[in-house]
C-alpha positions as semicolon CSV with decimal commas, in nm:
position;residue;x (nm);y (nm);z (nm)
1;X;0,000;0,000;0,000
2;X;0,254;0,244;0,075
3;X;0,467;0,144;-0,250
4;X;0,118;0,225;-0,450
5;X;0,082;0,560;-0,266
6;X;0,445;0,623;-0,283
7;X;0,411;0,567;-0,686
8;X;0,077;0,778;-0,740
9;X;0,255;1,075;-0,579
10;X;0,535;1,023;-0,812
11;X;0,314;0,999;-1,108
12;X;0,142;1,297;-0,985
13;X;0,451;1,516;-0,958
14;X;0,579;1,416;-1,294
15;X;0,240;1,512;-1,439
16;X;0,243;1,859;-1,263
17;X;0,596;1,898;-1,411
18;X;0,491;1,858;-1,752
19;X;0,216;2,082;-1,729
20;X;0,488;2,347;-1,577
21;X;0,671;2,320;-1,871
22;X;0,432;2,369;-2,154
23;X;0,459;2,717;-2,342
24;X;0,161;2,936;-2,232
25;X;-0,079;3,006;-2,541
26;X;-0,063;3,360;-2,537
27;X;0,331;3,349;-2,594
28;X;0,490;3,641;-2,773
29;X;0,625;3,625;-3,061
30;X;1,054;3,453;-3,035
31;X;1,138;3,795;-3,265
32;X;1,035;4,059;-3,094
33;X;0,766;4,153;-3,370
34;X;0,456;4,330;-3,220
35;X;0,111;4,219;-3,253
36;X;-0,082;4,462;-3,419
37;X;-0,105;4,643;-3,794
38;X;0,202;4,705;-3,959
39;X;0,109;5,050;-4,011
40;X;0,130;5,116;-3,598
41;X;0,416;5,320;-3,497
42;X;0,542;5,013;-3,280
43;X;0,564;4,751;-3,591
44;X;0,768;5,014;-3,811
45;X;0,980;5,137;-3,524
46;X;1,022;4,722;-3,454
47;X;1,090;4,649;-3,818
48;X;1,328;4,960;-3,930
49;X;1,575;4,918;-3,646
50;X;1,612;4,523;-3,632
51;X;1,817;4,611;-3,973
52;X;2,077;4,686;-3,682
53;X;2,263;4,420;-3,441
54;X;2,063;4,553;-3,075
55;X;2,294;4,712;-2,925
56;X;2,314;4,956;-3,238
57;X;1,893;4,957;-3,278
58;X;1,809;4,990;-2,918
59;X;1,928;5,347;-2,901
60;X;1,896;5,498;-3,310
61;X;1,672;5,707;-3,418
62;X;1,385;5,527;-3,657
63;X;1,228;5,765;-3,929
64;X;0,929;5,694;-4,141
65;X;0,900;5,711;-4,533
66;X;0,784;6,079;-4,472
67;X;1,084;6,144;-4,243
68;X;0,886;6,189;-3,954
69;X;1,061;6,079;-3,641
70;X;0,894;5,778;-3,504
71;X;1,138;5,709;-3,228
72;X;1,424;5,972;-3,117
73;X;1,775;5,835;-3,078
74;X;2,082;5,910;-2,868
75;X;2,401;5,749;-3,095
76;X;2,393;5,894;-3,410
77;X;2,234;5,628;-3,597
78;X;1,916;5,605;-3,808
79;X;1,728;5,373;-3,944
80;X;1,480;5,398;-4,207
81;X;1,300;5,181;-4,467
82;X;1,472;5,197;-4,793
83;X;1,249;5,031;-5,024
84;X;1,192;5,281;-5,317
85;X;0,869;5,090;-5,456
86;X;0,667;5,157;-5,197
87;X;0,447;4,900;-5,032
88;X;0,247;4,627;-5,241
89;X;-0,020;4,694;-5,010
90;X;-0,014;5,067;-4,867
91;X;-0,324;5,005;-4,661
92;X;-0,164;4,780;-4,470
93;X;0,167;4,830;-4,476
94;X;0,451;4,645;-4,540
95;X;0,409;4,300;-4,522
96;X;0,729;4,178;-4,398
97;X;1,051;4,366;-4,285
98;X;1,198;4,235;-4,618
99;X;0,986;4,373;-4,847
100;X;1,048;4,756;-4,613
101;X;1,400;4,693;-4,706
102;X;1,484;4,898;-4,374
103;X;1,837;5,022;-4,379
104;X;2,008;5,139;-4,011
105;X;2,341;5,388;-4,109
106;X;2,542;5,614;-3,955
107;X;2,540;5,996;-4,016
108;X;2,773;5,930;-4,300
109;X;2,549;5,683;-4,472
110;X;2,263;5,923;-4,469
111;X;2,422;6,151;-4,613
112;X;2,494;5,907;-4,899
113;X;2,145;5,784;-4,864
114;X;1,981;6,141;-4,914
115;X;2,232;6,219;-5,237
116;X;2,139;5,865;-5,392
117;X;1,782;5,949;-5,335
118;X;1,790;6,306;-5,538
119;X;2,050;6,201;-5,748
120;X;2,317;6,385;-5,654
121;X;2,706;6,306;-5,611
122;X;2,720;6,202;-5,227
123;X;2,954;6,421;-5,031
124;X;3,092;6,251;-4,732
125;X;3,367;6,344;-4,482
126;X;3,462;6,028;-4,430
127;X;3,310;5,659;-4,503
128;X;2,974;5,581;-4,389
129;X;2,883;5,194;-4,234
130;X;2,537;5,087;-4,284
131;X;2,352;4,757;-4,213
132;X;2,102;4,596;-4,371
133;X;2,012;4,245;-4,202
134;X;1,628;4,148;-4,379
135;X;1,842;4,238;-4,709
136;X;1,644;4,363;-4,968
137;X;1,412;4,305;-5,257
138;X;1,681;4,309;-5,562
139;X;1,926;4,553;-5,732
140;X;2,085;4,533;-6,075
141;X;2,468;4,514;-5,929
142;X;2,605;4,731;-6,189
143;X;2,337;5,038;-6,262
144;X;2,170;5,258;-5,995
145;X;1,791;5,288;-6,034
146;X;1,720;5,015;-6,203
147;X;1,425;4,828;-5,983
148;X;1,282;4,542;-6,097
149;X;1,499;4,250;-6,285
150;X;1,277;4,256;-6,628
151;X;1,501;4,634;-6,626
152;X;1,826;4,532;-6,565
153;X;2,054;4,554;-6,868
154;X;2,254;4,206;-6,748
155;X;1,909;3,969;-6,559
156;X;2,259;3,783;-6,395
157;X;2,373;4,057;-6,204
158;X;2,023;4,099;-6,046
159;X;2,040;4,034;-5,687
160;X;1,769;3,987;-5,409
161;X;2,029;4,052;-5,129
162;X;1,979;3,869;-4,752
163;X;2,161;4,010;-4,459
164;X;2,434;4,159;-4,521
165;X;2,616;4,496;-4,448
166;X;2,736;4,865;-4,654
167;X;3,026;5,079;-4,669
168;X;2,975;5,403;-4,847
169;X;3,307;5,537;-4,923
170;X;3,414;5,883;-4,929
171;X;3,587;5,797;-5,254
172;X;3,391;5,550;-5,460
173;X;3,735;5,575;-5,685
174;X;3,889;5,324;-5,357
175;X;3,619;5,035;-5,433
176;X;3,813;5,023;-5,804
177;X;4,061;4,710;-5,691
178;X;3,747;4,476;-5,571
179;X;3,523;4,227;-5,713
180;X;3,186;4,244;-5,858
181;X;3,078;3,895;-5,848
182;X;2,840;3,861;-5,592
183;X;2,868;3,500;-5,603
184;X;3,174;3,460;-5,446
185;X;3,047;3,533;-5,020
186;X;3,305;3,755;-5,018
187;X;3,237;4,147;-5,003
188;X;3,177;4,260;-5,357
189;X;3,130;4,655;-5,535
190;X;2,796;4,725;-5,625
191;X;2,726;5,010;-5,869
192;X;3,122;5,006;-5,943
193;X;3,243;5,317;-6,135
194;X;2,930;5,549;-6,040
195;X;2,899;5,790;-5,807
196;X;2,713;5,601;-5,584
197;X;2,963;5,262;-5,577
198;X;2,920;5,104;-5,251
199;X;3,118;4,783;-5,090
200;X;2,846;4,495;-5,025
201;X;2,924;4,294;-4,771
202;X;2,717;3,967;-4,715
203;X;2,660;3,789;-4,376
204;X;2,508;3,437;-4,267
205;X;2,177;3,425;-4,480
206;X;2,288;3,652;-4,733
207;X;2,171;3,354;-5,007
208;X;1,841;3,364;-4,870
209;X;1,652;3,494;-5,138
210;X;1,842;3,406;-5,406
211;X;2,108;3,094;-5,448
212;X;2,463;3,150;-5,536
213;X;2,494;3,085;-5,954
């Protein structure tokens, strides 16, 4: 009898610890992403400055496509989303952090950032560092502009970029000794002999959207 009870309380406890263990159903989300409409000032502010490792996001300043200031920052960074289609769906937002192709750089960088936007030679006092880590939704490697693959003069040097992270030089004439070939993993020059040349440089996942050839 006292085996039996000593067993049932066993059983008992072992139950109770597998109950203990079970995830609770209203468990956020493992990514930090916000529940909610991606439109909210939370989501955007979430999705922008995850471009950025944390300790860089957690204190820059996030902008939205208007350049209003959704979140003020203390370390000189800023991040913003970069995608110059616009949303597939502007009533609702982005629909991924991809597709807002959000871009976190340094004062540098936006300088380089607001030039490339107007079209205008980038003037920079010294190189700017920039990270993009959801990548973004595909660039003709060699010509600025150029948006969508059925565009691009070359459809092999289209690339739908993962992770991966930017230096803007101060002298896009310094890029001149690299590769191109963005096949390689190793960091390549992307718009090389423009104004707005740029050293690409992939991280884990940078294949993501699009296999090495």
């Amino acid at each position: 009898m006292k085996y039996f009870t000593l067993l049932l309380s066993v059983t008992f406890l072992l139950i109770g610890c597998q109950q203990e263990v079970k995830p609770p159903a209203t468990a956020e989300k493992s990514n930090g992403e916000p529940e909610g409409p991606h439109t909210s000032v939370e989501w955007r502010v979430w999705a922008y400055s995850t471009a950025a490792p944390s300790f860089i996001a957690e204190n820059a300043t996030v902008i939205s496509v208007d350049n209003k200031v959704l979140r003020e920052g203390t370390n000189g960074w800023t991040c913003m989303a970069a995608n110059p289609r616009g949303m597939s769906d502007p009533e609702n937002g982005w629909k991924d952090p991809h597709e807002a192709m959000p871009m976190c750089g340094d004062a540098e960088t936006m300088k380089w950032a607001m030039a490339y936007m107007s079209g205008k030679k980038p003037e920079l006092d010294r190189d700017g560092w920039a990270y993009m880590l959801h990548g973004d939704m595909g660039e003709d490697n060699t010509t600025p502009f150029v948006f969508n693959k059925e565009d691009a003069k070359d459809p092999s040097q289209w690339i739908e970029s993962g992770p991966h992270l930017m230096l803007m030089p101060k002298d896009p004439a310094s890029l001149d000794g690299y590769t191109t070939d963005f096949n390689e993993g190793s960091p390549y020059v992307m718009f090389k002999g423009t104004l707005y040349a740029h050293m690409m440089i992939p991280v884990e996942g940078y294949y993501s959207y699009q296999s090495k050839k």
